[in-house]
N, C-alpha and C positions, 0 to 999 in steps of 0.2 A: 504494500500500500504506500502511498504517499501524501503529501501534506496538500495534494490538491486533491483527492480522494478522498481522503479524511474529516469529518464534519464535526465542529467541536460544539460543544454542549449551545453556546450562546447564539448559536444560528438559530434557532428555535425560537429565543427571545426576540433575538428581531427581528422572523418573522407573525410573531403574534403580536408587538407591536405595531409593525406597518399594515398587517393586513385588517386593524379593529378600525372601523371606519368612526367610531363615536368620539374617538381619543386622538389630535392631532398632534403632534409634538413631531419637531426636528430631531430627528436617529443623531447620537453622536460615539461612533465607536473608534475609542483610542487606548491606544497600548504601545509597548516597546518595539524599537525596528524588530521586523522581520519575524513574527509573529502571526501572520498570515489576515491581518484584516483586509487586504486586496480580496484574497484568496474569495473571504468569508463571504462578504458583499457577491464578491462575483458565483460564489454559489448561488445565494440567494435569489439573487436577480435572475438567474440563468432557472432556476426551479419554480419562482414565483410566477413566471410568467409576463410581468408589468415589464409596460411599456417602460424605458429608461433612456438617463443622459449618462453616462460617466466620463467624467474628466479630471488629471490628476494635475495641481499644480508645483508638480515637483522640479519641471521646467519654466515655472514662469515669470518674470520677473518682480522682483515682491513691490516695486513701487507701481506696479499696472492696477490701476484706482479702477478697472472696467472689468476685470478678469470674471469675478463673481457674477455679473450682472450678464455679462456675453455668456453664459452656462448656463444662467437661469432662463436667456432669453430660449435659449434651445430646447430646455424644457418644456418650454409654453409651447413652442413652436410644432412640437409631437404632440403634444394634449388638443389644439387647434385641428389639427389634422384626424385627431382621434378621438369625437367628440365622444362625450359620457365613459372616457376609457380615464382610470389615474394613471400617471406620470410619476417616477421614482428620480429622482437630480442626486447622486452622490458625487460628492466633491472629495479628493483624497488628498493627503496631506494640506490640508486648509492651512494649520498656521504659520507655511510659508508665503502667506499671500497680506501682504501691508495693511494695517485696518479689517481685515476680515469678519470678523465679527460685525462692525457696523454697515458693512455691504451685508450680509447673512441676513441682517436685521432689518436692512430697507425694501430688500427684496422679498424677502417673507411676511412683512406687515402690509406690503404689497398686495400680495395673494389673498393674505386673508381678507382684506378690503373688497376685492373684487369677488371676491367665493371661488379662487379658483385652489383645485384640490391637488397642489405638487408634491409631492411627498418626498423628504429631503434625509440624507445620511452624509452625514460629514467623516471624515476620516482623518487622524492627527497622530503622532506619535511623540509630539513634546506633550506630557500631563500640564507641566506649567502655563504654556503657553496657554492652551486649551482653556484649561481652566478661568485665568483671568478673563479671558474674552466672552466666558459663558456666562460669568458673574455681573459682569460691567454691561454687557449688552444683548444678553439672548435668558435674562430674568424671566422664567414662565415658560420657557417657548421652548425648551430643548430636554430630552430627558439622554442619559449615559450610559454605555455598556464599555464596559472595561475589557480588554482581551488582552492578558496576561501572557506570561511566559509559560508553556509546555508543561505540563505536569506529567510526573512519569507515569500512569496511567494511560496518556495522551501518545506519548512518546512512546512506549508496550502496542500499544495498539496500533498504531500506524506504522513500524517500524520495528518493533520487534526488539526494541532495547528490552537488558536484565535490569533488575533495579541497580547493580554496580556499574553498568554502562550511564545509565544515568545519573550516577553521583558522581561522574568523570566528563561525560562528555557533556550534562546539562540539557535542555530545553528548547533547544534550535533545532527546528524542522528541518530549514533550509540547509541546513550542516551535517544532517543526518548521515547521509550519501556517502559522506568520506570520511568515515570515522573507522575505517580499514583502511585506508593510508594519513595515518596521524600527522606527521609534517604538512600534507596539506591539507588536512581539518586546521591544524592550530591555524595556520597563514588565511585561511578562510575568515576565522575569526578574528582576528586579529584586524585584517585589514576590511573583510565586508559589512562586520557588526561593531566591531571598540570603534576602529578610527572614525566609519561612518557615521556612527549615531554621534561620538565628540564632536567629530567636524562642522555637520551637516545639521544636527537636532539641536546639538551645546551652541555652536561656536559661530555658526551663520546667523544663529536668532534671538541670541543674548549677549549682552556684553560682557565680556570678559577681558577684565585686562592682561593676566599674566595666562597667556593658553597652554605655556609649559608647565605651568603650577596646576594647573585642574589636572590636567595628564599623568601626573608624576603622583598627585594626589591619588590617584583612579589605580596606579599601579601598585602601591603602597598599600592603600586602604582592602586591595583583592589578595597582597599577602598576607594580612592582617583581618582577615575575616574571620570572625568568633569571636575577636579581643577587643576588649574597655583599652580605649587610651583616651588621652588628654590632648585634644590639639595642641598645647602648650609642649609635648612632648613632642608631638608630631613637625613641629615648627623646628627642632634641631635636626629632623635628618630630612627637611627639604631648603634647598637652594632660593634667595630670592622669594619667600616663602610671603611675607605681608604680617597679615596680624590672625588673630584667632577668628573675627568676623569676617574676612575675605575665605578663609578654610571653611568656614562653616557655610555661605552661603555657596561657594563652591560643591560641597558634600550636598545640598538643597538642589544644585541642578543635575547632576550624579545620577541623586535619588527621581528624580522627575522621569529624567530619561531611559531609566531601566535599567539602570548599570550597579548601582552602589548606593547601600541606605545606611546612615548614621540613626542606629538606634538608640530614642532615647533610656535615659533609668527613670523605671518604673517609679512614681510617686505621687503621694493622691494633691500633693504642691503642685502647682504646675509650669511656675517660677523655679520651680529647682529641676524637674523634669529637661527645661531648654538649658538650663545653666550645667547639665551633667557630661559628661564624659561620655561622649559616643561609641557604639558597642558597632563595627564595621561587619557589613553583612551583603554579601552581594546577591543581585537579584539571581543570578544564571551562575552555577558553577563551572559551566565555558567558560567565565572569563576568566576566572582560577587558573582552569587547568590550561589555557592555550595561553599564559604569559606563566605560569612556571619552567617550563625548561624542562620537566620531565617527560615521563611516558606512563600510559595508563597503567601499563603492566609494571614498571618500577613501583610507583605510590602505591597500588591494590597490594603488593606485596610486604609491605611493611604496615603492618599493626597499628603505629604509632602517626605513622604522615596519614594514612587511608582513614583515623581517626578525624580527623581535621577535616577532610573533605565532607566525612558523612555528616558530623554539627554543620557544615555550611550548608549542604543539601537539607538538612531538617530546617533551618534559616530561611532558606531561599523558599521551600513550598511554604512555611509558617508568612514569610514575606508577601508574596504572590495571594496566598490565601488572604489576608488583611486586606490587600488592596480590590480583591475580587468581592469578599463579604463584606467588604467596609467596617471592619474592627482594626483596632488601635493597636499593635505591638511593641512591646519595651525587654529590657533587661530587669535585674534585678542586683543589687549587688551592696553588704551592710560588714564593711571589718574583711572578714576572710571568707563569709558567706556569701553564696551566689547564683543564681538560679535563671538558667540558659535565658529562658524567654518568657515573658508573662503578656499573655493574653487578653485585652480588657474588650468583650464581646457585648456591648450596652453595659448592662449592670452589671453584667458576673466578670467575675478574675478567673484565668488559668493560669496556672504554675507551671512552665514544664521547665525540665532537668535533660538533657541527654548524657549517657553513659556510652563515649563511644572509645575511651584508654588512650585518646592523646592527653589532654589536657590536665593536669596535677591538680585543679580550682577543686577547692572543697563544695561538694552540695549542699544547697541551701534553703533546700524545700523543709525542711525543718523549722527553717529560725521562719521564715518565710509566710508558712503556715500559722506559726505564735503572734508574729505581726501584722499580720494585712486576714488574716481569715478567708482566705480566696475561697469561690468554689467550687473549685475542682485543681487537682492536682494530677500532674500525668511525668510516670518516666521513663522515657525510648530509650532503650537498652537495657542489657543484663540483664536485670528481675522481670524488667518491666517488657510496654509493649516492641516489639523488633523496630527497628530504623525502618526495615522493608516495609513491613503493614503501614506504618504510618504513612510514608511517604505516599502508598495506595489509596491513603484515604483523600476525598474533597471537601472532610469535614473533621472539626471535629466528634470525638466516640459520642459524646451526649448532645452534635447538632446544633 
C-alpha cells in the first residue's frame, strides 16, 4: 500500500463536514510538511464527486493582492455553469499568500451576501501563521482539522512498518520507500522535510534574525530530546546565541512547524509553567535518527541508546496526540523526582513514567501522586503497559 492508497481517519471528518448542507463553515486543514493533506483533499474531492477548483499557492508571489480572489472567481465561474450543483474552492498552502486571510474574508462574506453556496478548504502547514489569520479575520467563519504526523498504526498499515521501524524511522509516508537504503532515507530527510519546512515554512514567512541560531537550535534540541535544560545553559554551547527570549521564541516557531516542542513543567501557576525549563521533545523521531550519524541497526542494538529513542517515540505520539485531541502536555519534575509526561485532558491529570533503561532520573509518580492527586497514572515499561501497545493506541486506556 501507499500513502496515496491509504485513507487516514480524518477524511471522514471532512467529508461529513462539507457534505451537511445546514452547517456552512470554511474547511481549514493544517498540519506539518508532508503529511499528506494534498493527498487527503484530493481523495476526497476525487470520491465526493463535487464539482471543484484547486489551486496551490506554493508558487505564487506573496505580494499578489488578486491571487485569492482570481481562484475564487473560478469557482463561481463552475457553479454558473452548473447551476443548483455546489462548488468545493480548496486553496493549498494559503499562508504563503500576503494578507490572506482578509482576501479569504472578502471573498467569503461575499458569497454569503449573495447566497451563493462555494464551499471552501484551505490548506497551510505553518500552525502559526494559520492561526493568527483565523483569529484576527475568519472569527465564526472557519472550523479546523488538524492532520498530524503518522502514527505507527498508520505507518503498520500502509506500509508494513514493526513498531521498532517506527521508533527509528518515525512518521513520514513520503520516506517510507527508502528506508532499505538508509543513507538515502537520512539525505531525504534531511534535505526534503528539516531544511524544507526551516527554509520555506520558518524562514520565508517569519522573521528571523539569526537563521543559523534557529538551525543549530533544531539540531541541538533533537539530540536532547527527553531532557529538562535551561536555555540559560543552552546559550553556552551555541554561537552568537542572543538572549533567552530570542531561544524561546525560536523553540515557539520549531514547535508550530512540526519539528521541535519545548515542553512546559507541569504547574497548576501558570507564570511558573512559561518561566520553566523546557523538557525538548521532537515531533517525528526522523528527525532524530537522520541527523545522528548512526544506523538503525547500531542504536536497536544497544539497550541503553535504543532507550532514548523509544521515551522520544512515546513523546512524539503523546505530542501529536495533544495536538490532535486538543489537550495540554507538560513534564513534571520536584528535587530529584520526575515524571516523563503529564497529561492535562480538560479537568483530569495523567501521570505517565516510561521505563525504557536509558535514562538514570529517578520516578516520580510517587511524590507526584502525594502532590497534585492526578487521575490517572500510567507506566510504559517493565511492570507496566509495553512501549509497543501504547504506541498502538489513539487514545488514551480510559478515553
Amino acid at each position: 500500500m501507499s500513502s496515496q492508497s491509504y485513507q487516514r481517519p480524518q477524511l471522514t471528518q471532512l467529508s461529513d463536514r462539507l457534505l451537511k448542507e445546514s452547517r456552512r463553515f470554511i474547511q481549514v486543514v493544517y498540519g506539518p510538511r508532508q503529511v499528506g493533506k494534498t493527498t487527503l483533499v484530493d481523495q476526497f474531492l476525487t470520491q465526493s464527486g463535487y464539482l471543484h477548483h484547486y489551486a496551490s499557492a506554493d508558487a505564487v508571489a506573496a505580494a499578489d493582492p488578486l491571487w485569492v480572489a482570481h481562484q475564487w472567481e473560478n469557482a463561481r465561474l463552475i457553479a454558473a455553469r452548473h447551476t443548483g450543483r455546489d462548488v468545493i474552492l480548496a486553496l493549498d498552502e494559503i499562508q504563503k499568500v500576503g494578507n490572506w486571510s482578509e482576501q479569504v474574508k472578502k471573498e467569503w462574506d461575499r458569497d454569503t451576501r449573495e447566497r451563493r453556496n462555494v464551499k471552501v478548504i484551505l490548506l497551510g502547514s505553518s500552525r502559526l501563521l494559520l492561526q493568527q489569520g483565523l483569529t484576527e479575520s475568519l472569527a465564526g467563519r472557519f472550523e479546523t482539522l488538524y492532520l498530524g504526523h503518522w502514527s505507527y498504526p498508520e505507518m503498520h498499515q500502509a506500509f508494513g512498518f514493526s513498531p521498532q521501524q517506527y521508533v527509528w524511522f518515525g512518521g513520514y509516508p513520503g520516506a517510507a520507500a527508502l528506508v532499505d537504503d538508509e543513507p538515502r532515507w537520512q539525505q531525504y530527510v534531511l534535505d526534503s522535510l528539516i531544511e524544507a519546512t526551516v527554509s520555506k515554512d520558518i524562514l520565508m514567512l517569519t522573521r528571523v534574525d539569526k537563521p543559523a541560531l534557529i538551525k543549530r537550535l533544531f539540531e541541538l534540541g533533537c539530540v536532547w530530546s527527553g531532557q529538562v535544560l535551561s536555555f540559560n545553559k543552552i546559550l553556552g554551547q551555541l554561537l552568537d546565541a542572543g538572549n533567552t527570549t530570542t531561544l524561546a521564541h525560536y523553540l515557539t516557531l520549531l514547535d508550530a512547524a512540526g519539528l521541535l516542542a519545548g515542553l512546559p513543567k507541569y504547574s497548576p501557576g501558570i507564570i511558573r509553567q512559561r518561566a520553566s525549563s523546557p523538557k525538548f521533545q521532537v515531533h517525528n523521531t526522523a528527525l532524530m535518527s537522520a541527523q545522528s550519524g548512526e544506523s538503525f541497526k547500531g542504536v536497536a542494538g544497544d539497550p541503553l541508546r535504543w532507550g532514548r529513542w523509544v521515551e522520544s517515540a512515546v513523546g512524539a505520539h503523546l505530542l501529536n496526540l495533544s495536538l490532535s485531541r486538543r489537550f495540554k502536555l507538560y513534564y513534571w519534575r520536584q528535587g530529584n523526582n520526575e515524571v516523563d509526561f503529564v497529561a492535562q485532558i480538560g479537568n483530569k491529570v495523567v501521570g505517565i513514567e516510561v521505563k525504557s533503561g536509558w535514562s538514570k532520573k529517578r520516578s516520580g509518580l510517587v511524590a507526584f501522586q502525594r502532590g497534585f492527586q492526578p487521575d490517572h497514572t500510567l507506566l510504559i515499561g517493565e511492570s507496566g503497559i509495553s512501549w509497543e501497545e501504547f504506541l498502538s493506541m489513539e487514545s488514551f486506556p480510559d478515553g
